[in-house]
C-alpha positions as CSV (number, residue, x, y, z in Angstrom):
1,X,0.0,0.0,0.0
2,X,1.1,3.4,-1.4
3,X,2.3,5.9,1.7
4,X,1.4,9.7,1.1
5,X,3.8,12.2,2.7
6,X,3.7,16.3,2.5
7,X,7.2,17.9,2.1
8,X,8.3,21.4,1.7
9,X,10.4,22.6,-1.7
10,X,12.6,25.8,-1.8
11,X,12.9,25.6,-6.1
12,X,15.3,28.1,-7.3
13,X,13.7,30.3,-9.8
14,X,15.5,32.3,-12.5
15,X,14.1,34.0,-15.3
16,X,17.5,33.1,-17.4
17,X,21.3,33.9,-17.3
18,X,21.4,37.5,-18.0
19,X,17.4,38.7,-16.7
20,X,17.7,37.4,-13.4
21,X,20.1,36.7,-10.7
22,X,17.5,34.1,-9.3
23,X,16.1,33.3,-5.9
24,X,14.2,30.2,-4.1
25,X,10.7,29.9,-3.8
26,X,8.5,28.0,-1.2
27,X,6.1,25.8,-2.2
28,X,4.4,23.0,-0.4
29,X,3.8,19.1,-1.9
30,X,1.3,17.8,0.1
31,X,-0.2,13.9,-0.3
32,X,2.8,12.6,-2.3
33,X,2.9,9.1,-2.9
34,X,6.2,7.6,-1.6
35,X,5.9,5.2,-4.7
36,X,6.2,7.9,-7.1
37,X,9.5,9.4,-8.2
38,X,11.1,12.6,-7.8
39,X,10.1,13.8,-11.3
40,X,6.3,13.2,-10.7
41,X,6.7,15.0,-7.4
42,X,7.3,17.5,-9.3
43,X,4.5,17.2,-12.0
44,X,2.3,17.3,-9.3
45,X,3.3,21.1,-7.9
46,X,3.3,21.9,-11.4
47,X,-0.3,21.3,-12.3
48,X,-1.1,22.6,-8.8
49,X,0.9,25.7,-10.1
50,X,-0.8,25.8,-13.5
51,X,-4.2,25.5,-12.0
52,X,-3.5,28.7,-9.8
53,X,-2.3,30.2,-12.9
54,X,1.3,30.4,-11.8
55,X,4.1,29.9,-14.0
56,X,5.1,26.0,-13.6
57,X,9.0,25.1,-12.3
58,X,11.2,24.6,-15.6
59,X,12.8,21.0,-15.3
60,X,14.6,19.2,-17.9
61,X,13.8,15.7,-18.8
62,X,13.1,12.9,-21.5
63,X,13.4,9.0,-21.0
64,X,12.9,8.9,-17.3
65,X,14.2,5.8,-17.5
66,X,17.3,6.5,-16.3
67,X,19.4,6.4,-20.1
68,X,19.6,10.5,-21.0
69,X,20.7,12.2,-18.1
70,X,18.3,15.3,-19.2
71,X,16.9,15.1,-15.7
72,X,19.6,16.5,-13.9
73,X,19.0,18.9,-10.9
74,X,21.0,19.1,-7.3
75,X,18.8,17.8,-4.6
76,X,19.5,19.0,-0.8
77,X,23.4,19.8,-2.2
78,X,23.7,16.5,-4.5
79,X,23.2,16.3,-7.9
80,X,20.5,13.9,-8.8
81,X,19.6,13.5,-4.8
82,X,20.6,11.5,-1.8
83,X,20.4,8.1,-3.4
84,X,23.9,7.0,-5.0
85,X,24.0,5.2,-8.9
86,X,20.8,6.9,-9.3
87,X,19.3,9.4,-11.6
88,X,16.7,12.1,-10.6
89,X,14.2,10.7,-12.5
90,X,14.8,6.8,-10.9
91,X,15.0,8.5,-7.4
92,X,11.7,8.1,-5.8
93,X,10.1,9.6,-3.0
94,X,10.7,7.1,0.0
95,X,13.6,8.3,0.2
96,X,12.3,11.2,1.8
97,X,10.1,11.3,5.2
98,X,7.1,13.1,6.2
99,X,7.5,17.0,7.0
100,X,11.1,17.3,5.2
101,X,12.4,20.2,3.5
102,X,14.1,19.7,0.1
103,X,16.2,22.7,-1.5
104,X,16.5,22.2,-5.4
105,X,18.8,23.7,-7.5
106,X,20.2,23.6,-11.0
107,X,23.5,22.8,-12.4
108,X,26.2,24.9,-10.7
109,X,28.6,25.6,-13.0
110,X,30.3,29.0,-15.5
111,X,30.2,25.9,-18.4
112,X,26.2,25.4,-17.9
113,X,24.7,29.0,-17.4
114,X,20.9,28.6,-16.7
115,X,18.2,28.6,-18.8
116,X,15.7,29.1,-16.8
117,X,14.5,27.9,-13.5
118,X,16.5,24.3,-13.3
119,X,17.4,24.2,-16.7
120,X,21.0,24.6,-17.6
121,X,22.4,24.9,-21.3
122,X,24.6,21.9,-21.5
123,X,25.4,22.2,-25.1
124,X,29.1,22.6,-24.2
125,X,29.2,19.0,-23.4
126,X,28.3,18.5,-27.2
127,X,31.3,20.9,-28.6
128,X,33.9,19.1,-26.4
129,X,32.9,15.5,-28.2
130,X,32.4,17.3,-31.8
131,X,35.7,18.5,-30.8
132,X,37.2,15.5,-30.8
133,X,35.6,14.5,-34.4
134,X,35.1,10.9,-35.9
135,X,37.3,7.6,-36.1
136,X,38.2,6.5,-39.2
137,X,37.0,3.4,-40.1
138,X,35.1,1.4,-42.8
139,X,31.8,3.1,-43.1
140,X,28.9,1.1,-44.8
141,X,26.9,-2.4,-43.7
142,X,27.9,-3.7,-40.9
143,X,31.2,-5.9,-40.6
144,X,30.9,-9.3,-38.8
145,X,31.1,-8.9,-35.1
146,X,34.5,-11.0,-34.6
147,X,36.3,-9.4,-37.7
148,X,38.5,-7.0,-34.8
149,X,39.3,-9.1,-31.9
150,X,39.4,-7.2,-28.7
151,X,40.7,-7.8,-25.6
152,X,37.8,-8.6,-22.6
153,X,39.7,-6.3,-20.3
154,X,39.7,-3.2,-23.0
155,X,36.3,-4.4,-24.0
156,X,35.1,-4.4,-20.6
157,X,36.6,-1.0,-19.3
158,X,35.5,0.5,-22.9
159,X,31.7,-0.4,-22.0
160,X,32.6,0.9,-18.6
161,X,33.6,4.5,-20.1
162,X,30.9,4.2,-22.6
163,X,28.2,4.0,-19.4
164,X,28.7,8.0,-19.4
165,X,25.0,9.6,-20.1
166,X,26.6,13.4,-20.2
167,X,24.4,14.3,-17.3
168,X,26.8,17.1,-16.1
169,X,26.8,15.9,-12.5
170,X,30.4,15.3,-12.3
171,X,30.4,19.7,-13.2
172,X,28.1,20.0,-10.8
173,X,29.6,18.2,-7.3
174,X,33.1,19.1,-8.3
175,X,34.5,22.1,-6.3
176,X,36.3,23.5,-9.4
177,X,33.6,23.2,-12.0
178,X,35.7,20.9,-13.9
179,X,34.1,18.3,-16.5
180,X,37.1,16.1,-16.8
181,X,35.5,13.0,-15.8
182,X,33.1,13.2,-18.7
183,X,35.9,14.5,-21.2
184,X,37.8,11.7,-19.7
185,X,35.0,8.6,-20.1
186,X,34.6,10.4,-23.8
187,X,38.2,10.2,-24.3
188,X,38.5,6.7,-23.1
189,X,35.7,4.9,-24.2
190,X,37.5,5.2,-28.2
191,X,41.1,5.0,-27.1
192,X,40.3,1.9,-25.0
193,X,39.3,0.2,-28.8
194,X,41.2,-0.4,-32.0
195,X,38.9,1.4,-34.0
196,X,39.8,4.6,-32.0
197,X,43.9,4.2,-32.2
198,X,44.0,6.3,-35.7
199,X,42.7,10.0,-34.0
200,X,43.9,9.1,-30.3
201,X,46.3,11.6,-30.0
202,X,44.3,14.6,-31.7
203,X,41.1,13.7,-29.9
204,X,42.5,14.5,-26.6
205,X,44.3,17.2,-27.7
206,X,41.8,18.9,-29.1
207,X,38.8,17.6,-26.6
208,X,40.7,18.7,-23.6
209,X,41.2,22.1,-25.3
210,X,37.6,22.5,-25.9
211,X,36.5,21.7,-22.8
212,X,39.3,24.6,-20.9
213,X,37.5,27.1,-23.8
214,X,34.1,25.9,-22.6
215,X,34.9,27.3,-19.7
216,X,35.3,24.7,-16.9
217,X,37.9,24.2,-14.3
218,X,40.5,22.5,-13.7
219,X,40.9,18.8,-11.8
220,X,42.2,18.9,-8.3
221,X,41.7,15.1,-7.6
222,X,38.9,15.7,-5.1
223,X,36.4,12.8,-6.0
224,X,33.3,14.2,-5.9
225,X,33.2,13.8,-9.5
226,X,33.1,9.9,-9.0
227,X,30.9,9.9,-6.0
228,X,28.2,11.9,-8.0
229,X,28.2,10.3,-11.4
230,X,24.5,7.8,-11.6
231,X,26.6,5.9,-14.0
232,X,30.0,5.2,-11.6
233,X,32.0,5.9,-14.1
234,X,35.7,5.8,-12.5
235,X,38.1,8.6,-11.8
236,X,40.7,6.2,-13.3
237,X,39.6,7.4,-15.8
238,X,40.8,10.9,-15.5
239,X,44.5,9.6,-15.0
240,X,44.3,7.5,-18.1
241,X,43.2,10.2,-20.0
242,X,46.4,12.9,-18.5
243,X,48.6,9.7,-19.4
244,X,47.6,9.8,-23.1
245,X,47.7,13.7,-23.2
246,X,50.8,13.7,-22.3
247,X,52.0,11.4,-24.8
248,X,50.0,13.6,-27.1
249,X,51.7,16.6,-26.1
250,X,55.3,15.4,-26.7
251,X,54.6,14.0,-30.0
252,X,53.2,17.5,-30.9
253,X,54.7,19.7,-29.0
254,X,53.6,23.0,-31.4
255,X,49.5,21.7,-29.8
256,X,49.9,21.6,-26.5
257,X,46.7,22.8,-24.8
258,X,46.4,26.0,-23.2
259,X,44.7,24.7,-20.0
260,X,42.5,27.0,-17.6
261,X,42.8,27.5,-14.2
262,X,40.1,25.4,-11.2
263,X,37.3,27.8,-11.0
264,X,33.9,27.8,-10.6
């Protein structure tokens, strides 16, 4: 049997990047099932909101099935909520008691300015991969699956990288505003595969430069990056990735990066 609860929300509210510095609002979520999820919680104020013809709370979102990583907001100072290896929009509402407060916030971060309300542009994520351009390989029909052999180690920490949704929470936890764990699981995902060795050294080159002209700081090694992600993608992936810049670096020297300083 379904459990109700009534919570209080401070949303933060912001018109966009330039109109409005912002400020939280106050709104009550009264007889919310514990079986429903954070998003619904949500869709319930809205139509509350709408019905007293009050603008509704912006919040991004798509599959809800935990695969995009659209749904990403910071819950009581964690993005995507208390619940670890969990999206927003798979966190559900037992997690929370009867009477609590919840403070919900967007993306933190110079690299995602907001949108409005919870919505953050995170189309700097999509210049740092388009940075780091295609593979070349035989295009066409499909080749047969065991044409390439691949080692189960490289295959298994490729998948591993690959897990990455792009969600920005790594941005978002990390003290320094830096996105080098997604860069990194971009980065590592190809150069863990053969079909990745022909660009290797330009991709992270030119990703890493992309991502230091998006904006976002530097890595300090504090982890939060890693504790935050709903995928668990690894830090080790971060020093894989400085490993192969550097080798990138030395080959060619006259490309070196210009990188940015941690800030926020």
């Amino acid at each position: 049997m379904s459990e109700t609860i009534d919570l209080k929300l401070h949303v933060w509210r912001q018109e966009g990047p330039n109109d409005d510095k912002g400020h939280f609002e106050t709104h009550s979520a009264k007889g919310i099932s514990t079986h429903s999820s954070f998003l619904e919680m949500l869709d319930v104020v809205n139509e509350a909101l709408i019905e007293g013809g009050k603008d509704p709370i912006a919040y991004d979102h798509d599959c809800r099935e935990g695969i995009c990583g659209m749904c990403g907001m910071v819950i009581n100072g964690s993005p995507h909520g208390p619940q670890q290896l969990t999206t927003t929009c798979q966190l559900h509402m037992r997690q929370f008691k009867n009477g609590d407060e919840i403070w919900i916030e967007p993306w933190r971060a110079g690299g995602f300015p907001v949108i409005k309300d919870l919505v953050v542009d995170r189309t700097a994520f999509d210049r740092i991969i388009q940075a780091g351009g295609y593979i070349s390989v035989r295009s066409g029909s499909a080749t047969e699956a065991n044409q390439t052999p691949i080692r189960k180690d490289d295959s298994d920490r490729a998948f591993d990288a690959a897990a990455c949704v792009g969600c920005g929470a790594c941005v978002a936890a990390c003290p320094n505003a830096s996105a080098m764990l997604f860069v990194a699981a971009k980065v590592g995902h190809l150069g863990l595969l053969p079909q990745g060795q022909a660009e290797r050294a330009d991709r992270v080159r030119k990703m890493v430069s992309q991502m230091d002209a998006e904006g976002f700081g530097g890595c300090t090694n504090h982890g939060e990056c890693e504790a935050a992600c709903p995928k668990g993608v690894s830090l080790e992936l971060i020093a894989r990735m400085n490993r192969d810049l550097l080798r990138a670096v030395i080959t060619a020297p006259n490309e070196i990066p210009q990188r940015s300083a941690p800030k926020r």
